[in-house]
C-alpha positions in Angstrom: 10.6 1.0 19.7 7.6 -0.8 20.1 6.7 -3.7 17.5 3.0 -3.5 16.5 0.7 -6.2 15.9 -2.7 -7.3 14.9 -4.8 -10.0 16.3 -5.8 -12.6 13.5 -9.6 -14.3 13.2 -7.7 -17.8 13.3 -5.3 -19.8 15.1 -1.0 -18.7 14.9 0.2 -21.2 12.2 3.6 -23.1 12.1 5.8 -22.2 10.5 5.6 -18.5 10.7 7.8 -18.2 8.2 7.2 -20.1 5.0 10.6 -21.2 2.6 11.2 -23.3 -0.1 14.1 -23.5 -2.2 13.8 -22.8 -6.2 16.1 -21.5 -8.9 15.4 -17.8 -10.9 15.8 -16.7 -13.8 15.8 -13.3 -15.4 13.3 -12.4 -17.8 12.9 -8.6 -19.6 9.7 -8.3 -21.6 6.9 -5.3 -22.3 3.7 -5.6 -21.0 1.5 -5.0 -24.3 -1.6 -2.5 -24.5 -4.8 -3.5 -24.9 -4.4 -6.1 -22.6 -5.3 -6.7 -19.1 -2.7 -6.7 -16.7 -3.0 -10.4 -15.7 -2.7 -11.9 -19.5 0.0 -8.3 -20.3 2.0 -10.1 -17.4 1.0 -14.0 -18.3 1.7 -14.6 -21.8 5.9 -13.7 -21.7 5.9 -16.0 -18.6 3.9 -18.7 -20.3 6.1 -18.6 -23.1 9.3 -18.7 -21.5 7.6 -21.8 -19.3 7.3 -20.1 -16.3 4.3 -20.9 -14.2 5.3 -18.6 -11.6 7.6 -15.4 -10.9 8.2 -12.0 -9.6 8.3 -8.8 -11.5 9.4 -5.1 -11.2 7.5 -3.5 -13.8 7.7 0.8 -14.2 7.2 3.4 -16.8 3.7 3.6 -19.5 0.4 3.5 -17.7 -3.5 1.9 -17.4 -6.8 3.1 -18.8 -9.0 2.0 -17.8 -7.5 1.2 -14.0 -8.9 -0.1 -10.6 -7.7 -0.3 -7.7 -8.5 -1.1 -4.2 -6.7 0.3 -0.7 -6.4 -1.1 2.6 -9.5 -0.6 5.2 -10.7 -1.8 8.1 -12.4 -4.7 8.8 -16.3 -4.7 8.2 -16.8 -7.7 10.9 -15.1 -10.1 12.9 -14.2 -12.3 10.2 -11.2 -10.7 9.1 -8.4 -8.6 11.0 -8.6 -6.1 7.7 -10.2 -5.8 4.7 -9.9 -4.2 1.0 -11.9 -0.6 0.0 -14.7 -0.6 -2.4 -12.5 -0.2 -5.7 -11.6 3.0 -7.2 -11.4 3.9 -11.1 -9.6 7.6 -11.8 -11.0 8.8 -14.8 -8.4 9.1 -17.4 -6.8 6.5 -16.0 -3.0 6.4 -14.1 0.9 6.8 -15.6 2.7 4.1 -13.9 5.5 5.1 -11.4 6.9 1.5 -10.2 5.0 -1.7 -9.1 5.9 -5.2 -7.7 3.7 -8.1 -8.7 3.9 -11.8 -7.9 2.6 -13.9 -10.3 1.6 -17.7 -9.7 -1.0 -19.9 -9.9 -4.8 -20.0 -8.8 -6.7 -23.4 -9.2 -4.3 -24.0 -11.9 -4.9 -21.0 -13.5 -2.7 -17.7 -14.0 -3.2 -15.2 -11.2 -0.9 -12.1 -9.8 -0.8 -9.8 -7.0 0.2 -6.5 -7.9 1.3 -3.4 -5.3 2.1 -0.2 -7.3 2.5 3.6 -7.1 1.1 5.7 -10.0 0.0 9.2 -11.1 -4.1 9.6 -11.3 -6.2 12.9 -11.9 -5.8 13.6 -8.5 -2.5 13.1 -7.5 0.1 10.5 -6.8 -1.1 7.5 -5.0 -0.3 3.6 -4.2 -2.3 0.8 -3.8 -3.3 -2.4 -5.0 -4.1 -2.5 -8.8 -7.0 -5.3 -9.7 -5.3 -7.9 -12.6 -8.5 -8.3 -14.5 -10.1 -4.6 -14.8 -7.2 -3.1 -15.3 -5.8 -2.3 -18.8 -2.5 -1.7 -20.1 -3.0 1.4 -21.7 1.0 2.1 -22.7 4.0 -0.3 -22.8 5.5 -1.1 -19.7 9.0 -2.0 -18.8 9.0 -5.3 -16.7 11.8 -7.2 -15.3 10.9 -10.7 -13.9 12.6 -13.4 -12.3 11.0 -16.8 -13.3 10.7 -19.1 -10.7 11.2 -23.6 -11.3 11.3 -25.8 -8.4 9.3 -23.8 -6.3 7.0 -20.8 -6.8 3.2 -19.0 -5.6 0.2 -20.6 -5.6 -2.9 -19.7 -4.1 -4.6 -21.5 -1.3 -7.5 -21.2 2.4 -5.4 -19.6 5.2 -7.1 -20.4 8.0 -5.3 -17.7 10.3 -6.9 -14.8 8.0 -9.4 -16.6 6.4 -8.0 -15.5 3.5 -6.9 -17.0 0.1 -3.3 -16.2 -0.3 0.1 -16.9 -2.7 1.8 -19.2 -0.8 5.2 -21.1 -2.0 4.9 -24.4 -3.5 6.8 -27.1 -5.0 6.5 -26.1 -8.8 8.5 -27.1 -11.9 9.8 -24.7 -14.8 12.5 -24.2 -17.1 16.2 -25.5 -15.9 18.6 -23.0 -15.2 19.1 -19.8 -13.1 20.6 -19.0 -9.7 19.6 -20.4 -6.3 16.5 -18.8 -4.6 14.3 -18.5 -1.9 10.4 -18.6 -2.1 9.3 -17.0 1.4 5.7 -16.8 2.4 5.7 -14.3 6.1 2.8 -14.9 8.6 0.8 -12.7 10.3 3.1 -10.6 13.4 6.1 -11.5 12.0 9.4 -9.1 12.1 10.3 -8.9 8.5 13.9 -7.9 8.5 14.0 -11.1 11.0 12.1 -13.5 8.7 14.7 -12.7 6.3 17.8 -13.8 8.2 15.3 -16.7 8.9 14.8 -18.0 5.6 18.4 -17.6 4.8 19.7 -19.8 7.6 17.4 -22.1 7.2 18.8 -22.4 3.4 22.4 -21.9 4.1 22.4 -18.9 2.2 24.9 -16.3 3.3 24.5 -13.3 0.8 21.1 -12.1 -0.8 19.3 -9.7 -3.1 15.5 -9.3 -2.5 13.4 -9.9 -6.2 10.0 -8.2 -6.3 7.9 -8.8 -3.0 4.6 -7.2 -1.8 2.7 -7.3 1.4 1.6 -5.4 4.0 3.0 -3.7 7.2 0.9 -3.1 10.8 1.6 0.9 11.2 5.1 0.9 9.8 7.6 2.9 11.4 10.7 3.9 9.6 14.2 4.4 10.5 14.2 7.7 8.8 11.2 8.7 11.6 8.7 8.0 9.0 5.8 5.8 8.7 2.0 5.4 9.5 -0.5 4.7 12.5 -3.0 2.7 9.9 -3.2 -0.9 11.0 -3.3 -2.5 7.4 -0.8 -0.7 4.7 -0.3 -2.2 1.0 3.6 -2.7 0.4 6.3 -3.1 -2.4 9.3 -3.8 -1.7 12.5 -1.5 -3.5 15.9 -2.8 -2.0 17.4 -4.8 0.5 17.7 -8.1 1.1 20.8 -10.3 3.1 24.5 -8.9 3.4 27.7 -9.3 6.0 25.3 -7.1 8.5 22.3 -9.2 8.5 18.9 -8.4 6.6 18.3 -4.9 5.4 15.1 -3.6 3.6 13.4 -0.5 1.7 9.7 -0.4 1.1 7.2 2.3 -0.2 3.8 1.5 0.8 0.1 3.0 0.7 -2.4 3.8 3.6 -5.7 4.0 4.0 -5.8 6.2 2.0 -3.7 5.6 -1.3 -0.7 8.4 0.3 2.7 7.0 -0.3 5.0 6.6 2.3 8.7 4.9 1.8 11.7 4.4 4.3 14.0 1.6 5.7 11.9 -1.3 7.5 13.6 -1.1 11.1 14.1 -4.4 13.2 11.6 -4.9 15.8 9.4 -1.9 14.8 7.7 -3.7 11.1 5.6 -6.7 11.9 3.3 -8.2 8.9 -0.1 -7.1 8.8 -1.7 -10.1 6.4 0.9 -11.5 4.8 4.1 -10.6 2.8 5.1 -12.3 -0.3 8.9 -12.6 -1.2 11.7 -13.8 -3.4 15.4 -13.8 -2.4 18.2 -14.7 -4.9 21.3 -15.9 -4.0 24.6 -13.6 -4.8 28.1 -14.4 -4.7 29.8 -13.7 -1.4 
């Protein structure tokens, strides 16, 4: 099987795959209505202390909601590019979503990849922090992050601004984790095993994560021939075997696929954003 790839606007950057080590700690809160989804997500976090984290949130929904999917390119500058945004009316029911949340110019900011019910039909995407409302409570499970965590910053291979990790304080307390940023043409089940040797770490659970995939193929057969797909991550991580991992993802088109990321066949498109915990062996 035949890895695929897409050429970047900017030079290959060392290393290709981003670690630092950091400490989580489990977190279950409601995102409130009538907020928008970046304070819904920011003010548990800031209370418990946590400038950064990553969350599985599910159940409740938005209104209003917008959204954006994966597209091509509109010039050279960039390898892909977002999709003017959309706004269902009547806004979505929430399926599951992954967000990482961090820090921009030392401000809040998130990154959210989710899969929802709309007017038309079921579709996943990436769901805009500030327009977007909590319109029912949400369940959300996060795993605050101290010694390291996101924070946005100029990537000149993209030319993109992207969550990258960085050395970050928080709350003491929690297990041992990994903060992975994965570059552009990367394997991802090999970036895991990657990180983890690079940390000494033998056994691992993945925590959130979001990214993209160039045309993902499955090991169920599954999978698309878009070049730039939006990604959440929903299992997998580091065991006796070597790295393992489930996604569902959208297209161009906001259709969902989902399936087992295969070695050698699931490169990164942009970038993907993930957390690894350490478990007992």
């Amino acid at each position: 099987m035949t890895q695929p790839s897409l050429a970047q606007p900017g030079p290959a950057l060392q290393p290709r795959v981003e670690s630092l080590g950091a400490w989580a700690t489990r977190l279950d809160f409601t995102l409130d209505p009538g907020l928008s989804l970046l304070e819904a997500v920011a003010r548990p976090l800031r209370a418990a202390g946590f400038a950064s984290a990553v969350l599985e949130i599910a159940g409740g929904g938005f209104g209003p909601f917008a959204y954006v999917l994966p597209a091509h390119a509109p010039d050279a500058a960039h390898a892909a590019w977002y999709s003017g945004t959309h706004e269902p009316p009547g806004g979505a029911r929430l399926e599951r979503g992954n967000v990482t949340f961090g820090q921009r110019a030392g401000t809040p900011w998130l990154h959210c990849h989710a899969i929802w019910r709309e007017a038309s039909g079921r579709r996943a995407g990436h769901v805009l922090p500030e327009e977007t409302i909590v319109a029912a409570p949400i369940a959300a499970r996060a795993w605050g992050l101290s010694g390291a965590g996101f924070a946005v910053g100029p990537d000149a291979e993209t030319n993109f601004t992207l969550f990258q990790p960085a050395l970050m304080s928080g709350p003491a307390g929690g297990s041992r984790a990994l903060v992975l940023r994965v570059r552009p043409n990367e394997d991802l089940v090999a970036a895991l095993e990657i990180a983890c040797r690079a940390h000494g770490f033998t056994r691992a659970v993945l925590r959130g994560g979001v990214g993209s995939l160039v045309s993902p193929r499955f090991a169920e057969g599954t999978g698309t021939d878009d070049i730039a797909t939006e990604l959440l991550v929903t299992g997998g991580g580091l065991g006796p075997e070597g790295g393992a991992m489930t996604v569902a993802l959208a297209d161009m088109r906001g259709e969902v696929h989902a399936g087992r990321v295969v070695r050698g066949a699931n490169a990164t498109c942009i970038t993907c954003e993930l957390v690894l915990q350490e478990v007992a062996a």
